[in-house]
N, C-alpha and C positions, 0 to 999 in steps of 0.2 A: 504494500500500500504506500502510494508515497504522498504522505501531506505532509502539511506546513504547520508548523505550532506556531502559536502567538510569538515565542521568541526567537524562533527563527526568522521572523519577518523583520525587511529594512524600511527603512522610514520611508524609501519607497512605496514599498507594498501595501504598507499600513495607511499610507494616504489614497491610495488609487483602492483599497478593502472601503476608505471610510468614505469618498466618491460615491462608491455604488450603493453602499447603505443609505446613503444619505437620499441619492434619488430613487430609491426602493418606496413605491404607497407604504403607510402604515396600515391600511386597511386588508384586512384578510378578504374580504370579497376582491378588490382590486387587484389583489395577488395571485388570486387563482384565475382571474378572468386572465389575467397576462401569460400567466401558464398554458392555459387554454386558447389562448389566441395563436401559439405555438407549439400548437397540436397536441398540447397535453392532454390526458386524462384526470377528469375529477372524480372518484366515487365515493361517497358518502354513507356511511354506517346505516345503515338500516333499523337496528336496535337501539344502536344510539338516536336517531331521529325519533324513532313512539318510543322511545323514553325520555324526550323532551317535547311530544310534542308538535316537531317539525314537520310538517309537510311537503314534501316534491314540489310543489310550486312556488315556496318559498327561498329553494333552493337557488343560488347564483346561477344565471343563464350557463347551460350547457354540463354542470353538476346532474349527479342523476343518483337515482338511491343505489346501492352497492348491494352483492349481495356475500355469502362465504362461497360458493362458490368462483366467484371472482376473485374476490382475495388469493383466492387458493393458486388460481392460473396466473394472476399478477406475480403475487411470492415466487413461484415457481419460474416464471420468466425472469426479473430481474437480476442484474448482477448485485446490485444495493437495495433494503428495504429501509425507510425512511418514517418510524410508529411515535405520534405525539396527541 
């Protein structure tokens, strides 16, 4: 794996890191719409959603309810899983 720790980073890196942070939405809708706008996938917990509540229409355009079955094909194709 080859990353970069905080201290390996030059004052370089760390300003062109704080650049892009910086022009990053803070908004999680605006975040996955831009994801999505470049062909990403959104799926959305399904148990998590009727445990709050959420409805599929409430969903950011192009988000869709998820199901384990998906999960399962997703896990199973990538090389990295990314769980928050």
């Amino acid at each position: 794996m080859n990353e970069t720790s905080v201290t390996d980073e030059t004052p370089a890196t760390t300003s062109a890191r704080h650049r892009f942070f910086a022009a990053c939405p803070l908004n999680v809708a605006d975040m996955l719409s831009a994801f999505m706008r470049r062909n990403g996938a959104v799926s959305v917990c399904g148990t998590c959603m009727d445990a709050r509540g959420i409805r599929d229409e409430e969903l950011v355009q192009g988000a869709a309810r998820g199901t384990m079955d998906q999960l399962t094909e997703w896990s199973m194709w990538a090389d990295k899983i990314l769980v928050f």
